[in-house]
The first five atom37 places (N, CA, C, CB, O) and aatype in JSON, in Angstrom:
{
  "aatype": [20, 20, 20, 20, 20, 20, 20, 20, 20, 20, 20, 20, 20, 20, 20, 20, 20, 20, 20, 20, 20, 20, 20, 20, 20, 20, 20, 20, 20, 20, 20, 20, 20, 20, 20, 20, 20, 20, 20, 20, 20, 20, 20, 20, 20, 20, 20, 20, 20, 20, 20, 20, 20, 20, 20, 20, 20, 20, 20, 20, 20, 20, 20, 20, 20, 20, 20, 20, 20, 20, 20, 20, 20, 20, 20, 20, 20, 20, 20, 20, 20, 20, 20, 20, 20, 20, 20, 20, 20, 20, 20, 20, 20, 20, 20, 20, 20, 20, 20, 20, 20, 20, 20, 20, 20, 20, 20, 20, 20, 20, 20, 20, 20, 20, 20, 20, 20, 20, 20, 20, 20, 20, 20, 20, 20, 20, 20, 20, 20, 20, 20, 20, 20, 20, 20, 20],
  "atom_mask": [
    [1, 1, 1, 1, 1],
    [1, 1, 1, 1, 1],
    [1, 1, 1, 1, 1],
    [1, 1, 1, 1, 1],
    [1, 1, 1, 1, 1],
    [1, 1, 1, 1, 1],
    [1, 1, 1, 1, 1],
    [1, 1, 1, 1, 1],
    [1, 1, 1, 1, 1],
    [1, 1, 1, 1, 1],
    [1, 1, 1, 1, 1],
    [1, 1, 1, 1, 1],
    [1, 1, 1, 1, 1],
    [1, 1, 1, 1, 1],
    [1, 1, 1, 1, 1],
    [1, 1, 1, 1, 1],
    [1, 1, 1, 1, 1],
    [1, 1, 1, 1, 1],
    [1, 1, 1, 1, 1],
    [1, 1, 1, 1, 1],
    [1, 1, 1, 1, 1],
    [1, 1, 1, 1, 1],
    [1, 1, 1, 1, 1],
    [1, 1, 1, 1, 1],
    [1, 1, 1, 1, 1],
    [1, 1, 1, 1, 1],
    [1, 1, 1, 1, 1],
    [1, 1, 1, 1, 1],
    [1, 1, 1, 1, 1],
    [1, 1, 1, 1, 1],
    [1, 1, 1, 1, 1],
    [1, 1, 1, 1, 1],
    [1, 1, 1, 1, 1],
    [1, 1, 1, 1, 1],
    [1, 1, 1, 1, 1],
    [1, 1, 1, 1, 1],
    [1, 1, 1, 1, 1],
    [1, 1, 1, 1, 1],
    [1, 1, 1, 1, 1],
    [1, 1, 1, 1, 1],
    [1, 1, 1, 1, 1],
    [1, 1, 1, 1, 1],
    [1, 1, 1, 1, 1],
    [1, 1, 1, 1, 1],
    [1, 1, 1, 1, 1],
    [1, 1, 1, 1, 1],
    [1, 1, 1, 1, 1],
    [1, 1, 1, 1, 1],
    [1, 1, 1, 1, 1],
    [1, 1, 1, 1, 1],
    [1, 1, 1, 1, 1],
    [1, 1, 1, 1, 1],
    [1, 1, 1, 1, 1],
    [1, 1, 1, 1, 1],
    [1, 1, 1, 1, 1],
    [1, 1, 1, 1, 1],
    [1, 1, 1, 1, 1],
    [1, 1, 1, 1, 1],
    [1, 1, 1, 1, 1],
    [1, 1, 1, 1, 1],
    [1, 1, 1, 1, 1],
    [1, 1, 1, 1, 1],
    [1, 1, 1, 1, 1],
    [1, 1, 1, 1, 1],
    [1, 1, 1, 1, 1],
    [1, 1, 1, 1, 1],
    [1, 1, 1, 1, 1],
    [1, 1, 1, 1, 1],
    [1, 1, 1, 1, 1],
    [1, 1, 1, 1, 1],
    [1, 1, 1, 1, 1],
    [1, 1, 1, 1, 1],
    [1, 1, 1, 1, 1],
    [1, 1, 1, 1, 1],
    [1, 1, 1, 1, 1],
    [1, 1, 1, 1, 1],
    [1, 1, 1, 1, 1],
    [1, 1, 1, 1, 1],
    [1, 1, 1, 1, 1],
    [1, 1, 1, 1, 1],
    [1, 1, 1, 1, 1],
    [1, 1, 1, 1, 1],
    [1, 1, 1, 1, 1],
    [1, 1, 1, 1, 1],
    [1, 1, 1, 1, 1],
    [1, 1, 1, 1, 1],
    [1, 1, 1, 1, 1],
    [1, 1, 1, 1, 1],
    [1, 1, 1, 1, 1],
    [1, 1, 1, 1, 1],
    [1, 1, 1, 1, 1],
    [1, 1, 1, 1, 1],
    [1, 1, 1, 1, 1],
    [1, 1, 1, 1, 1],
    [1, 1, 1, 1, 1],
    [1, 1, 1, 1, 1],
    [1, 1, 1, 1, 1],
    [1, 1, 1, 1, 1],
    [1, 1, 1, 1, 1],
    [1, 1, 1, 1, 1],
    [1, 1, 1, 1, 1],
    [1, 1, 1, 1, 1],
    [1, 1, 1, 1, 1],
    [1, 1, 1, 1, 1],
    [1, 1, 1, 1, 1],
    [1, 1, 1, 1, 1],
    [1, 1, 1, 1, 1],
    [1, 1, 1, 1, 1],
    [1, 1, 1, 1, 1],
    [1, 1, 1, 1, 1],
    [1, 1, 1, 1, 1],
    [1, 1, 1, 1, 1],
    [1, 1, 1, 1, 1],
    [1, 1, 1, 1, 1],
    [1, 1, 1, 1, 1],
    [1, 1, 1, 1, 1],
    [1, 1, 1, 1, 1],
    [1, 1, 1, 1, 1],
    [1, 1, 1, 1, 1],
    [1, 1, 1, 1, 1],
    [1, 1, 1, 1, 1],
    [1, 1, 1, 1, 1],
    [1, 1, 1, 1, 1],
    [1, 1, 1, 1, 1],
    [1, 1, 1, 1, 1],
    [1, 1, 1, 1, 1],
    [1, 1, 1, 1, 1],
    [1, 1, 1, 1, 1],
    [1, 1, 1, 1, 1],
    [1, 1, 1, 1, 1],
    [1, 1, 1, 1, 1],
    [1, 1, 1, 1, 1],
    [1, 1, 1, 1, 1],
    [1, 1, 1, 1, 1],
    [1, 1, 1, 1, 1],
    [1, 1, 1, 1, 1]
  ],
  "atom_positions": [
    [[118.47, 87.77, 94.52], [118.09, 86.76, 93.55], [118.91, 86.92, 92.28], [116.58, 86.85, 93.23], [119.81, 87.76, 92.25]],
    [[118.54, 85.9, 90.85], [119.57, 86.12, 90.3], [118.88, 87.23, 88.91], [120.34, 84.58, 89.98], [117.74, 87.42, 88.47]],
    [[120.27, 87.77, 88.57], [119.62, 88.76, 87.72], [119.14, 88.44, 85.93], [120.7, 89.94, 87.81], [118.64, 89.25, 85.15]],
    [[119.39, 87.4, 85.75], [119.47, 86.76, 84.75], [117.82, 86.86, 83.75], [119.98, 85.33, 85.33], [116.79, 86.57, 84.35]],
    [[117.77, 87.17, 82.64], [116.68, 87.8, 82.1], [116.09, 86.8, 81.46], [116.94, 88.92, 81.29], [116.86, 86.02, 80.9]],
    [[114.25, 86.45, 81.3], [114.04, 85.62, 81.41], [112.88, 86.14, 79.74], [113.76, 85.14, 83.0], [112.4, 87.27, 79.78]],
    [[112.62, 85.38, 78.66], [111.47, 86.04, 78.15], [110.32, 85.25, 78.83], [111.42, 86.06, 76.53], [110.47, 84.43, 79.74]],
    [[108.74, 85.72, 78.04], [107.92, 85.5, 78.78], [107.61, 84.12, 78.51], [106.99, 86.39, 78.73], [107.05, 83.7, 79.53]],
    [[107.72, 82.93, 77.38], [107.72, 81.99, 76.89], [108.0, 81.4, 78.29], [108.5, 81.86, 75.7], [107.02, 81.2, 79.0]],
    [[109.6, 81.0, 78.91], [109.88, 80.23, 79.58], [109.56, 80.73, 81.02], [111.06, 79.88, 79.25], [109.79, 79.94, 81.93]],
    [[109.05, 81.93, 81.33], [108.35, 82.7, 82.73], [107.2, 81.76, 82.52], [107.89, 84.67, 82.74], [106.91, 80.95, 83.4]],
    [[106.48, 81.82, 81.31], [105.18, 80.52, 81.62], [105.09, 79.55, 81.78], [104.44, 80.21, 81.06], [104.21, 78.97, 82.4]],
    [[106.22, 79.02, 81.1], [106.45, 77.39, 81.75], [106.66, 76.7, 83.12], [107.51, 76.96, 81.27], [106.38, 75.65, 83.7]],
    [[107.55, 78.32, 83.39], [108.12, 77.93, 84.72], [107.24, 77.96, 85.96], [109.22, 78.79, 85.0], [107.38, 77.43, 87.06]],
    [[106.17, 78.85, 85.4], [105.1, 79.44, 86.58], [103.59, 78.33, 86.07], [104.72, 81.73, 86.3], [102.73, 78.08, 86.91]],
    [[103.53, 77.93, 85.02], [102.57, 76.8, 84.71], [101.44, 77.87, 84.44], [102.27, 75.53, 86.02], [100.25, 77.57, 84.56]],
    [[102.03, 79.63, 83.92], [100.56, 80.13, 83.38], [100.76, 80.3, 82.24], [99.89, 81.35, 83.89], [101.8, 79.98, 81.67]],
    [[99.71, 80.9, 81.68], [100.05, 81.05, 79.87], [100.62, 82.68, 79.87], [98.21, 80.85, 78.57], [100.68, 83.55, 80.74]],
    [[100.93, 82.65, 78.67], [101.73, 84.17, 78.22], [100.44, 85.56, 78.07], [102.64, 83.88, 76.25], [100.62, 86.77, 77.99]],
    [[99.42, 84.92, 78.09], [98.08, 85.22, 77.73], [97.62, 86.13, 79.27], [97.1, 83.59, 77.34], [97.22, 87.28, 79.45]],
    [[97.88, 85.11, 80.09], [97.45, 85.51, 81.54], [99.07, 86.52, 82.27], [97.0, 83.64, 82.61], [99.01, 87.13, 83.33]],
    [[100.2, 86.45, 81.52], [101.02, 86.98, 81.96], [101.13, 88.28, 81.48], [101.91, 86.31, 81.9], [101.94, 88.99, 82.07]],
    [[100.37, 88.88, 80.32], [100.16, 89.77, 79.97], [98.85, 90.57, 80.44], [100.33, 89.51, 78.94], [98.42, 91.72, 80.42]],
    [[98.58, 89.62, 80.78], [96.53, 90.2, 81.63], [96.81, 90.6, 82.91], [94.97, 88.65, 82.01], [96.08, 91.45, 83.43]],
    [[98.18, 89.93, 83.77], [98.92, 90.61, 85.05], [99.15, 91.36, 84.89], [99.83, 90.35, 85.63], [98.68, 92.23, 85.61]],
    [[100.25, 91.82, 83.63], [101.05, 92.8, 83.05], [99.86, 94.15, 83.45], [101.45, 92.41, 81.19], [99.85, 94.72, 84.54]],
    [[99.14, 94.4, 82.57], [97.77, 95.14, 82.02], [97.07, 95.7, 83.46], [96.56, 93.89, 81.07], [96.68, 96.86, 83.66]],
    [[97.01, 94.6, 84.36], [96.07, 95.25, 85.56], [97.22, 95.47, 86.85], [94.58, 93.98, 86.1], [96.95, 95.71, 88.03]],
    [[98.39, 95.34, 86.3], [99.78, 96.21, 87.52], [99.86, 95.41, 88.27], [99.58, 97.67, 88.49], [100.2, 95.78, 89.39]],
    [[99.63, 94.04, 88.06], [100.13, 93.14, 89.26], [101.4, 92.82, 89.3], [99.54, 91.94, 89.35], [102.04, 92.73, 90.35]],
    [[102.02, 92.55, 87.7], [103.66, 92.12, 87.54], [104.1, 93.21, 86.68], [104.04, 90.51, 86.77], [103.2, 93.63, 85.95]],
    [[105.17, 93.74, 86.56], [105.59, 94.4, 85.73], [106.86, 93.59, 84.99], [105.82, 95.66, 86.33], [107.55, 92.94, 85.77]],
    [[107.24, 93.55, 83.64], [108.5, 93.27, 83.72], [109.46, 93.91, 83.66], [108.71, 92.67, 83.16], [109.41, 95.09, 83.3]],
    [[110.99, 93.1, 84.1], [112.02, 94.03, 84.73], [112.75, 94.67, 83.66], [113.02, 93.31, 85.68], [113.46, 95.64, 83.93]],
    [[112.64, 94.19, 82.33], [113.18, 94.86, 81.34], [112.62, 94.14, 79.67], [114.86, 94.77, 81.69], [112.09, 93.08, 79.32]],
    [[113.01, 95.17, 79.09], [112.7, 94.99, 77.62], [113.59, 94.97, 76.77], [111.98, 95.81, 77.15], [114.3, 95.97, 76.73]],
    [[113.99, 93.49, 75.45], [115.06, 93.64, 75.18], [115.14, 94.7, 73.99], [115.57, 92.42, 75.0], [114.67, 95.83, 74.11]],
    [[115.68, 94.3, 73.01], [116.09, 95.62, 72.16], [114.98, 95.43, 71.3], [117.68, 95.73, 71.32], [114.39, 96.47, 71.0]],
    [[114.55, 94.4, 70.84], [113.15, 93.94, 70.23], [111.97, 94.11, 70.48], [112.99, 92.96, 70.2], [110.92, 94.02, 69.86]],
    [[112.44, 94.49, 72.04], [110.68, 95.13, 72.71], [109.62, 93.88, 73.17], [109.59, 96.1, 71.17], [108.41, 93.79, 72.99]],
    [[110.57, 92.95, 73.86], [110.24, 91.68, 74.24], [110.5, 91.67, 76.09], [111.27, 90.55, 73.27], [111.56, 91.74, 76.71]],
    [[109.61, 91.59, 76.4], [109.33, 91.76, 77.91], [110.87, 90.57, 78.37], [107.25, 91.07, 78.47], [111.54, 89.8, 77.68]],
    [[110.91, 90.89, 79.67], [112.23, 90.26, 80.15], [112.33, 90.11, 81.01], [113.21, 90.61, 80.03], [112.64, 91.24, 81.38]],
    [[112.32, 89.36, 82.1], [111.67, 89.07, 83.57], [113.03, 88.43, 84.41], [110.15, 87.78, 83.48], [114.03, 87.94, 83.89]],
    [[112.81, 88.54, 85.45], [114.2, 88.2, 86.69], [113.34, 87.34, 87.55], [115.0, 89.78, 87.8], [112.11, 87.35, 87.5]],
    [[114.12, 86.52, 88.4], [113.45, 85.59, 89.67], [112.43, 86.45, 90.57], [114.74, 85.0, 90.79], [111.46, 85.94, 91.13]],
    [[112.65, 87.38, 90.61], [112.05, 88.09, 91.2], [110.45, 88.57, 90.57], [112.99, 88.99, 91.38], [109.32, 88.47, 91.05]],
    [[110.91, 89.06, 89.42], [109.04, 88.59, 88.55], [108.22, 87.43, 89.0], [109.13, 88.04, 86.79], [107.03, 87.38, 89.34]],
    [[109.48, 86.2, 88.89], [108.88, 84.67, 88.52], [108.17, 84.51, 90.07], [110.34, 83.18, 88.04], [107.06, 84.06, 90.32]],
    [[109.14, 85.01, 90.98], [109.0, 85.19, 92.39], [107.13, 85.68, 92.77], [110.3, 86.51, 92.84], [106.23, 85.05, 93.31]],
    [[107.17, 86.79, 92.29], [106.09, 87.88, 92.11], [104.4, 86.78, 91.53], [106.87, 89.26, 90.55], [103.38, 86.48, 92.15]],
    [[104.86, 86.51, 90.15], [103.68, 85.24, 89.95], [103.37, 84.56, 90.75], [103.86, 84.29, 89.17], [102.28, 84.31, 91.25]],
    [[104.52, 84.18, 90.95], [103.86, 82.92, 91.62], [102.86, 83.03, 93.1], [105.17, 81.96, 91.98], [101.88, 82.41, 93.51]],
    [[103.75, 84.28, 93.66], [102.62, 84.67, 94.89], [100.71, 84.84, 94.41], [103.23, 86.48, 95.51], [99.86, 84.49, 95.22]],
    [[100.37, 85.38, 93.12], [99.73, 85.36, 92.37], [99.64, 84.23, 91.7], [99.91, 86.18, 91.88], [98.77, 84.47, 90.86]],
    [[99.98, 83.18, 91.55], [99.4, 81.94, 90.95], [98.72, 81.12, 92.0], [100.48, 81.1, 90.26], [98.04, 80.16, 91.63]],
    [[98.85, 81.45, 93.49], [99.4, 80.5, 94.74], [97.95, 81.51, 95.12], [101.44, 80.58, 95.72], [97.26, 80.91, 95.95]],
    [[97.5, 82.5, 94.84], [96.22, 83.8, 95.21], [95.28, 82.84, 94.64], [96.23, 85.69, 94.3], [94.82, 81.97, 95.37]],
    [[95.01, 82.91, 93.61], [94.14, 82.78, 92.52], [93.0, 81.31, 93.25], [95.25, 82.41, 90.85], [91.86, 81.34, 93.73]],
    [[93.81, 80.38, 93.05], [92.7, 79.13, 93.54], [91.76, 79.5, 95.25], [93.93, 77.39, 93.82], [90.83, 78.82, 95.67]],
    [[92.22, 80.45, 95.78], [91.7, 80.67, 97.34], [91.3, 81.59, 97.05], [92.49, 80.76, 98.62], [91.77, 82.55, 97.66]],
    [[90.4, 81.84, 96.14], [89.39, 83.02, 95.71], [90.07, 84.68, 95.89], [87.9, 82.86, 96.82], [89.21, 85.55, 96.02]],
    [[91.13, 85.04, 95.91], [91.51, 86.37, 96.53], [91.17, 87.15, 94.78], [93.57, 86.44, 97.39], [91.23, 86.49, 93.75]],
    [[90.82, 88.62, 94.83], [90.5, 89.51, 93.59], [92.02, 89.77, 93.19], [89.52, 91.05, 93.95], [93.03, 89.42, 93.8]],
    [[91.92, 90.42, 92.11], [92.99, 91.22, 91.72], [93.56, 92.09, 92.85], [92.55, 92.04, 90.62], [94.67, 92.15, 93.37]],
    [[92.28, 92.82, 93.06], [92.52, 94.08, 94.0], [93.28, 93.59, 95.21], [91.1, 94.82, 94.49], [94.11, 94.39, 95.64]],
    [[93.14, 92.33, 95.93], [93.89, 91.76, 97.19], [95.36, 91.6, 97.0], [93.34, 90.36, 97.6], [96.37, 91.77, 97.68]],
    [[94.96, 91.03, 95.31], [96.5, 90.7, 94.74], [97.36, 91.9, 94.95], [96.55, 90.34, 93.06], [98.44, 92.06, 95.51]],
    [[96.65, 92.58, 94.41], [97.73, 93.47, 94.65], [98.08, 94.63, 95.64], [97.8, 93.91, 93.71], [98.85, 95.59, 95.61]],
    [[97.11, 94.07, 96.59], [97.0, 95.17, 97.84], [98.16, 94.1, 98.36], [95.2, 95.49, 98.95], [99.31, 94.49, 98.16]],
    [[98.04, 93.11, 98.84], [99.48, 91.93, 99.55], [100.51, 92.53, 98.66], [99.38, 89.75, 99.22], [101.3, 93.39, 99.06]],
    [[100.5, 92.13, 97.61], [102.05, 92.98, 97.12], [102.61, 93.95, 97.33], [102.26, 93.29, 96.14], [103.8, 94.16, 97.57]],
    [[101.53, 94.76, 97.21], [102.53, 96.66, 97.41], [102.41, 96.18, 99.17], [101.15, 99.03, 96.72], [103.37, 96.67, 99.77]],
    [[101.67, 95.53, 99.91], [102.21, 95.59, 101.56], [103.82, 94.79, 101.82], [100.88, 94.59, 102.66], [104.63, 95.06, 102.71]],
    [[103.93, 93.73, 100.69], [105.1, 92.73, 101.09], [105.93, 93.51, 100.42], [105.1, 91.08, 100.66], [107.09, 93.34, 100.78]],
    [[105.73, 94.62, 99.23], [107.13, 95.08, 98.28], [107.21, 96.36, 99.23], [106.91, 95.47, 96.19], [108.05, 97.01, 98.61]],
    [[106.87, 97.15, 100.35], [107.15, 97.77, 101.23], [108.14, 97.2, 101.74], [106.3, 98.01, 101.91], [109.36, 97.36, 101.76]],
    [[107.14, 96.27, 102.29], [108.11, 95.66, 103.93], [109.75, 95.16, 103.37], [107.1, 93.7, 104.88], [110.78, 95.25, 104.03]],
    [[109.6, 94.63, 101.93], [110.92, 94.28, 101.47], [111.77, 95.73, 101.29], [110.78, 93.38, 100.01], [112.92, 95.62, 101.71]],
    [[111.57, 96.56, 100.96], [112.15, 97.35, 100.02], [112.08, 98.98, 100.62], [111.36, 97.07, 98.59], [112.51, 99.92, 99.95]],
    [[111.41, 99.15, 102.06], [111.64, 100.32, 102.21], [112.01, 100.01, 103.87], [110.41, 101.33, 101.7], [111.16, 100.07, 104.76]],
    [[113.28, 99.73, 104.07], [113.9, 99.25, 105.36], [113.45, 100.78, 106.03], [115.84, 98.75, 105.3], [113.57, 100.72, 107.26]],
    [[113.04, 101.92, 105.63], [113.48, 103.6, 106.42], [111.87, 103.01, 107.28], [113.5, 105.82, 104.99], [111.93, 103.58, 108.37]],
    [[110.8, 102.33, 107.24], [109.68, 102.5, 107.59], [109.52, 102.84, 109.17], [109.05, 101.42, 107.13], [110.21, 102.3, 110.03]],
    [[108.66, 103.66, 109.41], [108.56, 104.02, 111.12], [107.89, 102.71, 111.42], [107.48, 105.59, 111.71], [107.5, 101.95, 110.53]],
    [[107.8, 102.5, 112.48], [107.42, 101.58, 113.57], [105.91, 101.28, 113.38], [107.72, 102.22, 115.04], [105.46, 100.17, 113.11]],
    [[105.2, 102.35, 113.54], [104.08, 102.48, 113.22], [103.53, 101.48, 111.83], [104.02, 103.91, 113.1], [102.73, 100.54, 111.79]],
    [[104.18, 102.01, 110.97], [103.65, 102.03, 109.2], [103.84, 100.64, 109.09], [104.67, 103.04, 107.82], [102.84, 100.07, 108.67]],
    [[104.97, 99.77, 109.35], [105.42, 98.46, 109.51], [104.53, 97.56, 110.13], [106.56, 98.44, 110.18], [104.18, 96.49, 109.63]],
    [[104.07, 98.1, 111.49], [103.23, 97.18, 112.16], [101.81, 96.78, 111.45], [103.0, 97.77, 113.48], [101.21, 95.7, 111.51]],
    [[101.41, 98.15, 110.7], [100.04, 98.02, 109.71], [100.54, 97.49, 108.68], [99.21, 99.34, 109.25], [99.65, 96.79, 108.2]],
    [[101.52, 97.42, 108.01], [101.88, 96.65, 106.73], [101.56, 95.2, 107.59], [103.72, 96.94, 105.99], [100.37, 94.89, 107.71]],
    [[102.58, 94.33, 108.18], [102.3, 93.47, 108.66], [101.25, 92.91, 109.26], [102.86, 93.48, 109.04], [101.16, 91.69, 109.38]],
    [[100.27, 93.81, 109.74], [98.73, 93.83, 109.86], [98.12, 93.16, 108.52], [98.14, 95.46, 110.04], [97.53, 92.08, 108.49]],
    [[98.34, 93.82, 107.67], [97.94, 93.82, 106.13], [98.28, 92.3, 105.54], [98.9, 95.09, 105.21], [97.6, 91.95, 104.57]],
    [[99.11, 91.51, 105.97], [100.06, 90.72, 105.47], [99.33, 89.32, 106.33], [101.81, 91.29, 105.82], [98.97, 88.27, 105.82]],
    [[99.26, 89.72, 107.77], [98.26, 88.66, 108.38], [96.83, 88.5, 108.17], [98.29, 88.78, 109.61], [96.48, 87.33, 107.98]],
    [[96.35, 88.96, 108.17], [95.14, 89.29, 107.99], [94.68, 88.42, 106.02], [95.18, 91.27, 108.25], [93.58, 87.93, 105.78]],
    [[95.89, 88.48, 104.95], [95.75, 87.63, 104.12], [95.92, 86.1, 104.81], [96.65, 88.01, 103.07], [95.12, 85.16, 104.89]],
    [[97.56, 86.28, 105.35], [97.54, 84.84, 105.99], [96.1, 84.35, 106.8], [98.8, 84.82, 107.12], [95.91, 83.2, 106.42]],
    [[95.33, 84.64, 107.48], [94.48, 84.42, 108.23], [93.36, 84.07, 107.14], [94.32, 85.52, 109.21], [93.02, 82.9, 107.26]],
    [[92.74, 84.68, 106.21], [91.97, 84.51, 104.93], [92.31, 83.42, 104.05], [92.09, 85.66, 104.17], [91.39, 82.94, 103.39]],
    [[93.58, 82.91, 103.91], [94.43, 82.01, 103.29], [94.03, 80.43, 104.18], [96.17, 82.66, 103.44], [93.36, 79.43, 103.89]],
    [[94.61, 80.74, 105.06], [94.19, 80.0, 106.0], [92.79, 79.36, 106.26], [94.46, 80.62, 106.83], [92.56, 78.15, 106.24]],
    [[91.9, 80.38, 106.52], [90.41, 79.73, 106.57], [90.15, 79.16, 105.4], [89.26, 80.7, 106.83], [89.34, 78.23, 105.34]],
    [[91.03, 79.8, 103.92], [90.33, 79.37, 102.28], [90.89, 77.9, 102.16], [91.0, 80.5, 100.66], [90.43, 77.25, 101.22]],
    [[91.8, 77.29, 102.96], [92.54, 76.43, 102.6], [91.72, 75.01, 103.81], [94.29, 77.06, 102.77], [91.54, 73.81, 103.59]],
    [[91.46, 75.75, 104.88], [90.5, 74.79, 105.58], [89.41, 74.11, 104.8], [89.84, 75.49, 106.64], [89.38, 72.89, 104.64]],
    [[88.57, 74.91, 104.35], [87.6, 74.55, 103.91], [87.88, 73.65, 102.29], [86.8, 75.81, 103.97], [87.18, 72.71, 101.92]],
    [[89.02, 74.21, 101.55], [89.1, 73.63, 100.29], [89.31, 72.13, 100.75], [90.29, 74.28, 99.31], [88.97, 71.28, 99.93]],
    [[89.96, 71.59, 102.25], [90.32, 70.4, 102.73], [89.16, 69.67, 103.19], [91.27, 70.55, 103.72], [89.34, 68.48, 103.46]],
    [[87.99, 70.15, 103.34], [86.44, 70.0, 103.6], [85.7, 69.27, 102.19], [85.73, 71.69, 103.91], [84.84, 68.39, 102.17]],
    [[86.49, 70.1, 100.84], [85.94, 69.86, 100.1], [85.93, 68.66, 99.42], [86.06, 70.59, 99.66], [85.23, 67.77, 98.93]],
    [[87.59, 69.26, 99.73], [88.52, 67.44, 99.2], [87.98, 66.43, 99.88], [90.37, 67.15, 99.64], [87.56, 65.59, 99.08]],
    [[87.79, 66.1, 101.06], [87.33, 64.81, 101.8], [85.8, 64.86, 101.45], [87.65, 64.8, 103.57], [85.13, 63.91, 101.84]],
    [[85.35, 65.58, 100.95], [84.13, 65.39, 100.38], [84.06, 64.41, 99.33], [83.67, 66.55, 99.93], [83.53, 63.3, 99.27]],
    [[85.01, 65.38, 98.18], [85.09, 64.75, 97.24], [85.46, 63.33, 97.45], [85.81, 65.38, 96.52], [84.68, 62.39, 97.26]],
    [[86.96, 63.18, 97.95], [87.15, 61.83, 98.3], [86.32, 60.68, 98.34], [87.5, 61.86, 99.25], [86.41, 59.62, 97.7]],
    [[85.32, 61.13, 99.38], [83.98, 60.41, 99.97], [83.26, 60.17, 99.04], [83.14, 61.09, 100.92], [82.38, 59.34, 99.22]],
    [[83.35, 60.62, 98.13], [82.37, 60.47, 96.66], [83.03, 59.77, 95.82], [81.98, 61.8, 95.82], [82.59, 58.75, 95.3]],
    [[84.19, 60.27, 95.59], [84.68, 59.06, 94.51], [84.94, 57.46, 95.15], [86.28, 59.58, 93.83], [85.02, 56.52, 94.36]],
    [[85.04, 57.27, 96.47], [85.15, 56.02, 96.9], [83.81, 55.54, 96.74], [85.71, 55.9, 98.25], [83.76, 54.54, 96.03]],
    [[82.53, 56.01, 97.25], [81.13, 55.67, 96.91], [80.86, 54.94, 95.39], [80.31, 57.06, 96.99], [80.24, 53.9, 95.17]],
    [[81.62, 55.94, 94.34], [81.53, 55.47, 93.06], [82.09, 54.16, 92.98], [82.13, 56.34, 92.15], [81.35, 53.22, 92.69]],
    [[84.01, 53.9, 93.32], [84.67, 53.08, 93.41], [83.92, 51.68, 93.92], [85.62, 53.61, 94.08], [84.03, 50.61, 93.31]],
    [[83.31, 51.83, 94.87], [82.66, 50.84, 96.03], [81.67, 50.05, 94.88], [81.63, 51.8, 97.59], [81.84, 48.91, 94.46]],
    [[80.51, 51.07, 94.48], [79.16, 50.67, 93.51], [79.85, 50.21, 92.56], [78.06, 51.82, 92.95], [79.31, 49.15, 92.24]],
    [[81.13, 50.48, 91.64], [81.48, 49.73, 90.71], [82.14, 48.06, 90.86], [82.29, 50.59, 90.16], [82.01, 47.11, 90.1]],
    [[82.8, 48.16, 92.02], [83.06, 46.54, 92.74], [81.56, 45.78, 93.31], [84.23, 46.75, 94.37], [81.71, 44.71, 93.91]],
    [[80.46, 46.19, 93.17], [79.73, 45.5, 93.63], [78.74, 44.61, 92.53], [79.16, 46.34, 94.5], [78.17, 44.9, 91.48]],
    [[78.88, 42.97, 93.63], [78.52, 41.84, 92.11], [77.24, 42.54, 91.84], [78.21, 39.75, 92.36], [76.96, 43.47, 92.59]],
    [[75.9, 42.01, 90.28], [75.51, 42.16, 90.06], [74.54, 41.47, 90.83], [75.82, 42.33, 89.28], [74.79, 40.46, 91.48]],
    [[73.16, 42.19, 90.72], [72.43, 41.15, 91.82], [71.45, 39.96, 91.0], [71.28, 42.18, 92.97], [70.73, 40.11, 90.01]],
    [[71.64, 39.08, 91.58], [71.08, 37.85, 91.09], [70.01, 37.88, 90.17], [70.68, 37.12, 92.08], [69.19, 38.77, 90.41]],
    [[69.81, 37.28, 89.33], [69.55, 37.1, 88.3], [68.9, 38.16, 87.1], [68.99, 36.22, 88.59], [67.91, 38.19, 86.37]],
    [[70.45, 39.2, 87.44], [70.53, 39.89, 86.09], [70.95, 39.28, 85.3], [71.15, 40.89, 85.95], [71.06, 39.74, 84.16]]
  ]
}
């Protein structure tokens, strides 16, 4: 990715969170940033922005911190320590489905919710097109 240093201002824009919540990641070890400039101003790479967003993309499908960051240290393995035995890999990737699979069911049901909703706001839509009844 590219190495290009990012402050946290435009990391929030780009990720649509506040600097507020990027520091509340910071704090509970979900993101770290990749460097600090000489001012002591956090400094972030695609790979941070990368990192959020897996964590912005968590958040609405109910997952904790603690998941957050149990999927990460399983996916920043599988990226980053090619030496892994056979074994250790197959449980990382265990680790990794097992969100997908949770993701999955959270995303069924949010589509349950939506056509719910749907179903409701057309109900509203419907009662507001309907004439008044005679001799109101």
């Amino acid at each position: 990715m590219d190495d290009r240093h990012m402050q946290i201002g435009e990391v929030a824009t780009r990720t649509e969170l506040s600097m507020r919540t990027i520091r509340h990641y910071e704090e509970t070890g979900l993101v770290a940033p990749s460097a600090r400039s000489q001012g002591g101003f956090r400094l972030y790479t695609e790979t941070d922005v990368a990192r959020l967003m897996v964590i912005r993309r968590m958040k609405p499908l109910g997952f904790t911190l603690d998941q957050m960051r149990d999927l990460l240290d399983a996916t920043d393995r599988l990226d980053n320590e090619p030496g892994l035995d056979p074994g250790e890999r197959e449980a990382l990737l265990g680790r990794v489905r097992e969100y997908e699979q949770a993701a999955t069911a959270q995303v069924d049901k949010l589509r349950v919710q939506l056509a719910r909703a749907e179903d409701f706001a057309e109900t509203l839509r419907t009662r507001l097109h309907q004439p008044a009844p005679a001799g109101s």
